[in-house]
Each structure stands twice: as C-alpha cells, then as structure tokens.
N, C-alpha and C positions, 0 to 999 in steps of 0.2 A: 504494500500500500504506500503508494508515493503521495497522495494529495489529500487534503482536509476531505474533499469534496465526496470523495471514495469512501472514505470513515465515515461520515455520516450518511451517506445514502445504504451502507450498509446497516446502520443503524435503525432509518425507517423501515427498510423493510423489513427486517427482524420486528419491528414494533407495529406494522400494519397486519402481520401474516400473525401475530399471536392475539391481535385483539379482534381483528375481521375473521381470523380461522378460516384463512382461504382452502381451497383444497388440494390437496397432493396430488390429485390423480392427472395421469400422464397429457388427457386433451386437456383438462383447462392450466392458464398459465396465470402468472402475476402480473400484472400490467400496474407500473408506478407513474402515475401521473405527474410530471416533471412540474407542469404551470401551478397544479395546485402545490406541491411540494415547497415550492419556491415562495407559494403568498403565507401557507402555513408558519414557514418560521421565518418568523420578524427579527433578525437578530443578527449581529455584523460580525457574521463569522470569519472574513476573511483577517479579519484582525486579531486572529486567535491561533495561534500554531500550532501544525499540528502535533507536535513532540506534549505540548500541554493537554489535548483532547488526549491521546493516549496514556499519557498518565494519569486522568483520571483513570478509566479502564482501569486501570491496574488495580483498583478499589472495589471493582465490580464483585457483586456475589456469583456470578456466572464466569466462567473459563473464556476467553477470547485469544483466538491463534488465527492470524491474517498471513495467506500464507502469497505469495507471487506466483506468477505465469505456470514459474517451473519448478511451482509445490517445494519453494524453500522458504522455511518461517521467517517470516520477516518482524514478528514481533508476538510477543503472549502475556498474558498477565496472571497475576502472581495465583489466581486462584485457577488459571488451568496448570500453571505449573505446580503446586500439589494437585491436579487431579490426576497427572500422568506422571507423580512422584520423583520428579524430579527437584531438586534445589536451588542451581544456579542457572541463572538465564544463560549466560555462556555455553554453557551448555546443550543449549537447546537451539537459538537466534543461527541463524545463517545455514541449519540443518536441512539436508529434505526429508520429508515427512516419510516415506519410507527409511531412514533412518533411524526413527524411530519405532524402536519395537511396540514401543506402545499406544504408538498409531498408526502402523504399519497396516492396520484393519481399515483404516478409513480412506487408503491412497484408491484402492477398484472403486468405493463410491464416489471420490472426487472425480477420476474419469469417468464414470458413468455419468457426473451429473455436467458437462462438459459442452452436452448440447442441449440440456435444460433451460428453462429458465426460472424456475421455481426453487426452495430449497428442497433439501433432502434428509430425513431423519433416521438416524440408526441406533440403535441401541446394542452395545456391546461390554465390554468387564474389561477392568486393566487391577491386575493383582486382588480377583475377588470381589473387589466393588463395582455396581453397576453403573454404568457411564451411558446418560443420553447424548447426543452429540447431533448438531444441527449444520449441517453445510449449506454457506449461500454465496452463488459466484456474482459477484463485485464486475464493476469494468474492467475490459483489458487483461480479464481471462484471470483476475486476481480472486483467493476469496475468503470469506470470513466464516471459521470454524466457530460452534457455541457448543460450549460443555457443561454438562450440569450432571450433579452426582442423584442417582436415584434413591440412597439410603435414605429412608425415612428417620424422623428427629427422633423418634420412639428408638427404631433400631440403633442409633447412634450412640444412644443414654444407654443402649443396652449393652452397647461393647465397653462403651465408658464404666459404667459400673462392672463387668466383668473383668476388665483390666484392676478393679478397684480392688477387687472382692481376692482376683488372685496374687495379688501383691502384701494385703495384708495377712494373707494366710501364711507367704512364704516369711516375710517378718517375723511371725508371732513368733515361732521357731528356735531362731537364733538368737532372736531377745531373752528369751525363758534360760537358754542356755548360759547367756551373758552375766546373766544374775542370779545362778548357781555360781558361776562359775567365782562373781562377787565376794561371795559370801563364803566359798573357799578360801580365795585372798585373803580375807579379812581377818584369819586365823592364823597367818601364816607369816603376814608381811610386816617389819618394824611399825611402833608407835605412829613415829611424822610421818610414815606412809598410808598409813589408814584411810585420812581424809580421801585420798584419791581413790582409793576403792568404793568409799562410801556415796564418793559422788559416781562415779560407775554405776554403782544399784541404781542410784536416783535417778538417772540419766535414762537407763536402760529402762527401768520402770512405767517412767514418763511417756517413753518412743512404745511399749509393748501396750501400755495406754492406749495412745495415740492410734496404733494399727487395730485395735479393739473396736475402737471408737471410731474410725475409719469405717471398718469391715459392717460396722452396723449403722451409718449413715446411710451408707450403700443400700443397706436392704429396706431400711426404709423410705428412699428415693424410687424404690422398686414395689415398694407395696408388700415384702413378700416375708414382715415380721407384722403384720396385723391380724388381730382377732376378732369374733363377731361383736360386733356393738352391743353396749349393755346399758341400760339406765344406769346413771352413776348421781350418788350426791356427791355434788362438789364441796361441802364441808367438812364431809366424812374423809374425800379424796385428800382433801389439804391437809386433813389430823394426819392422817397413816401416814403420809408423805414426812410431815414436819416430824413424829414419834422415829420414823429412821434414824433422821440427823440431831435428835434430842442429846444424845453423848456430845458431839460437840458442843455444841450450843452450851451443855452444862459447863465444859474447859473453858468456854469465854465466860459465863455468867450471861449467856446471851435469853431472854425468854421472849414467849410469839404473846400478840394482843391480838386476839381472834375479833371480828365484830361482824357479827350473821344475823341478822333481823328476822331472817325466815331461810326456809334452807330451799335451797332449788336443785333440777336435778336437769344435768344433760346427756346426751347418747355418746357411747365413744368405746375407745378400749382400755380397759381401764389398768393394764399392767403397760400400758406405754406411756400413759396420761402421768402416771404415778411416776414413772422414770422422768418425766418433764417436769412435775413439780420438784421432786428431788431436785433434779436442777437449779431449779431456780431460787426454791430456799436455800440450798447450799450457797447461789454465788450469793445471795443477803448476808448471811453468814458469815461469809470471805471477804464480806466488804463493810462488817461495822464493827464497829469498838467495840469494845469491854465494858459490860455493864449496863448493855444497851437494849432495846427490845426489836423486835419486828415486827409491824403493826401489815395483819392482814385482814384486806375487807372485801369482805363479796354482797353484792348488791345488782336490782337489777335497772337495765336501762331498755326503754323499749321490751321488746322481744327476746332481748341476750342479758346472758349471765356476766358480771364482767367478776374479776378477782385480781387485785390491787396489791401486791406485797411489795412493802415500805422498807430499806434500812435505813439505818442512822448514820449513815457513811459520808463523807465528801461530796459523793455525786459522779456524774458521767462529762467527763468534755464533750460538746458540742459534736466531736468528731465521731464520737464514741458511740451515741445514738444508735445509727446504723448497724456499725460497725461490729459491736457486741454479737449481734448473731453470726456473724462473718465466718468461714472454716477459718480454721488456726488462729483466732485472734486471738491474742492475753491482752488483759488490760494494764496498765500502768501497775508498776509492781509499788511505787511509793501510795497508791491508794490502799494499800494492802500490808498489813503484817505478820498478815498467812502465810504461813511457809509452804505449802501444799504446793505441788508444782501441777499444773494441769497441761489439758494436752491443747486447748484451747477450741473443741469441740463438743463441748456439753452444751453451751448456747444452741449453736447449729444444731443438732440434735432434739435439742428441746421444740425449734421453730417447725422442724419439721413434725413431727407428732402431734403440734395443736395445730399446724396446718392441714394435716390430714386427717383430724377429725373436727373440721368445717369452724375452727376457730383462727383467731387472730391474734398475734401478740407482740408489742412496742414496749420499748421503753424511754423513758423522759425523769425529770428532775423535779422536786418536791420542791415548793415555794420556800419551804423553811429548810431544807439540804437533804440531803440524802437522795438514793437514785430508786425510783417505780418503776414496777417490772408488773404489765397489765396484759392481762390475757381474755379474750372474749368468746364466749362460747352459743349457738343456738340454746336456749333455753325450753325444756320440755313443756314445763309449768305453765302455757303463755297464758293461761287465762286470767292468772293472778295479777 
C-alpha cells in the first residue's frame, strides 16, 4: 500500500460489506460508489500521512496485513502479529506471505480471489486457535488481509483460569517442602542465623498462601466452588463469622457493637458468604487499635439488606478505595501493627463471592475516621 487513498478505501469497504452484509456469492459483486464516497467524508485527509493513519491501525482490535502486487507484507499491526505468533515486525514486513507458515493457507485464496471483486472469507487454525481471516483486493492488485481470533471471551477465561489453576497446584508442592525443610534448619543452624530461616517459613508461608488463595479465586471466577442457595440470616451469618476470629480480637482487646433492629434474611451460599465475612472482619481487625470496638450495623434500604462494618482505624487513602479489592494488593503496612503477612487476596476473594451471590460491596471512610466496608444484599423479607 503506497497511498493514503488505498488505506482508506480499503477501509470503507470493509465497513460497507459488514454493515450492508453484501453477499459472497460469485454473480453479484461490490460496487463502491466513488461520488458518494467522496461527499461522505468531509474531512482533509490529504493533510494526514499516511505513516500516521497506519499507526493508528496498529491499535486496532482486528489483525491488519496489506500485502502488495507480489503478496509481500508491506505492513501489519500488532494484533495480527500475535495472531500469527509472531513478535517482531522484522520479522515478518518485507516477507511473502507464502513465507509464512502461518499463512501459507491463505496464499490459493489470495489467487483465487485475483479476479474477484468482492472479498473472500476463510476460516482456518494457526497453533490450535481458530482464525477468521477476510481478504479484500485494494487497487493495483494490492490487498488488505483482516484477522480476527474466533475464541470466545468464555473460552479465553477458561484457559486463563486453567493456566491458573495449574500453576498453583505445581507451587503448593514445593512451598510445603520449603517449610519443612524451614523448620529442619531451625534446629540445626547457629543462634544469629535463625532469623533467616524464620523469615524463610514466613516467606514460604505467605507465597503457599498466596497459591491457595490463587487456586480458589480461580474457581470461583468459574462458578465451580458454589453450592445451592439457602435462606441465610444475615445476623446469625455475621455472629459465626465474627465467633471464628473472636481469639484475636481477645489479643487486641478488640470487641464487635452489633446493632440489628430486626433481622433479615437473604439467599446465597452460605459457607462462601461466611468465608467473605471472615474476611472482612479480619481486615477491621488488622486495621484498629487496641482497645477499640467494631461497630456493625445491618439495616434495611429499599428492597436490600445492607451490612456496614466500622473500624477504628486511620482510614483508607483516596487511592485505596478501589484498590483494596484489587489481586495482590496490601495496604500501607504503617496503617497496621499486625504482623500477619497476607497474600493480598482475601479482598478479591471476598468481592467475588458477594458478587456472585447478587450482592455489592465498596468501601469508603467514616466522617469521624476509620474505614467502612459495606456490602449489599437482595433482601428476602421485602414486605417488611
């Protein structure tokens, strides 16, 4: 493709032939009307180069490979080059397309479509994935390839989480062994050398954590650690939940201010729901002083149940908002005097479990200090 003019008329008709759904078959053809073309866009392209229109391209979610006369690429962008796995443009720019092994399938359709004037659609695999690929010849016997991957977003999340799933399996493994092997040392090795084993356990703990709590994001991104829904109260939920972490809570001096006016009751599963609260009264926990309480309140608004749990803590930076449910996030270790090292996936964890059972949950700052951790539920009760 030598000319602006070239690139964008391959453009429109890429964009007439998918919104008009002309048709493929061999009598009828594409007829581009040049006069309306020309009043359609109002706009002073020739003052635009064409080195800058192609580098947009290179932004496109679609594969673009413009090839010349004598089917050598003359240019691609960056999402057909992951589609046909390659890295460097070098690589590929100045190549003929029989050259490519991994288009080596589209060089018979390019001759075939040679005395067409329509495009040509084919569908083919390169390393497994399925590849649609759109041929459309250009003036001057040039033309523009379109490539677009057929995996579906479903299927995509499903290799994602299977890469996920097998990596924290092969972790857990050599973590477990890491921290025998800890705890061997620790018997064996001088005084001043201690610390450095001790922080090995810690570390390894942390990371065997962390792949745990990995391996079961995963499944819950997948649907495939839920159970049938059950009426739950949600103040009976909060008790079990906070009676877990009651031992700590006695090490700080820390106690809960329950305030339940009437109790309500929502649908869900309640040994994931109950992993969520634990969560979340833990990070309160992790985040207030000594001697302090936790104030939780359930109450209703409209149609939903909401449940409010308060520390006494600092609070959240502005940045932090968000960011809290984030994978791997820790928060400021000076807001904290917990020694507890987490893996920074209990938030995440938690967001996913009230989002999968038809809740919501943010958190924000208390007018008087401290950071609120609000979770919103469908309420059974609505008559009340």
């Amino acid at each position: 493709m030598k000319t602006l003019q070239e690139v964008l008329l391959f453009f429109h008709q890429n964009w007439k032939i998918q919104v008009k759904q002309f048709s493929q078959s061999k009598e009828k053809k594409i007829e581009v009307d040049k006069n309306k073309y020309k009043k359609t866009i109002d706009f002073p392209f020739d003052k635009i180069r064409p080195q800058e229109v192609l580098s947009w391209l290179d932004y496109s979610s679609q594969g673009w490979i413009i090839l010349s006369s004598d089917l050598t690429i003359k240019f691609i962008n960056k999402k057909a080059l992951s589609l046909i796995r390659f890295i460097k443009y070098k690589d590929v720019i100045g190549k003929a397309i029989n050259d490519i092994n991994e288009l080596e399938v589209l060089r018979n359709k390019i001759l075939y479509s040679r005395k067409k004037d329509y495009p040509i659609s084919l569908d083919f695999t390169i390393a497994g994935e399925p590849i649609w690929a759109n041929i459309i010849r250009g003036s001057k016997k040039s033309y523009l390839i379109l490539l677009e991957s057929k995996l579906s977003i479903e299927s995509i999340k499903k290799r994602q989480n299977q890469l996920i799933n097998d990596v924290s399996h092969e972790l857990k493994t050599p973590l477990t062994s890491l921290i025998l092997i800890g705890e061997r040392l620790e018997a064996v090795v001088s005084k001043k050398d201690r610390y450095l084993v001790k922080r090995l356990k810690k570390e390894s703990k942390r990371l065997r954590k962390m792949a745990e709590e990995t391996l079961e994001l995963s499944k819950l991104e997948s649907s495939e650690s839920f159970n049938k829904n059950k009426k739950i109260s949600i103040s009976d939920l909060v008790m079990e939940s906070w009676q877990t972490l009651k031992p700590l809570a006695e090490k700080k001096d820390i106690k809960i201010n329950l305030f339940i006016p009437t109790k309500y009751y929502i649908s869900g599963d309640i040994e994931n729901l109950k992993r969520a609260f634990i969560n979340i009264l833990d990070n309160s926990l992790r985040y207030s002083p000594t001697n302090e309480e936790i104030q939780i309140e359930i109450f209703k608004r409209d149609s939903s149940v909401v449940i409010r749990v308060r520390d006494k803590g600092i609070g959240l930076e502005k940045n932090e908002l968000n960011d809290i449910f984030s994978r791997f996030y820790r928060g400021d270790p000076s807001r904290t005097k917990f020694k507890k090292s987490g893996s920074g996936l209990g938030l995440s964890i938690t967001k996913k479990i009230i989002n999968n059972n038809k809740g919501f949950i943010k958190a924000f700052n208390h007018k008087d200090g401290g950071a609120i951790i609000e979770t919103i539920f469908p309420c059974l009760n609505t008559d009340l």
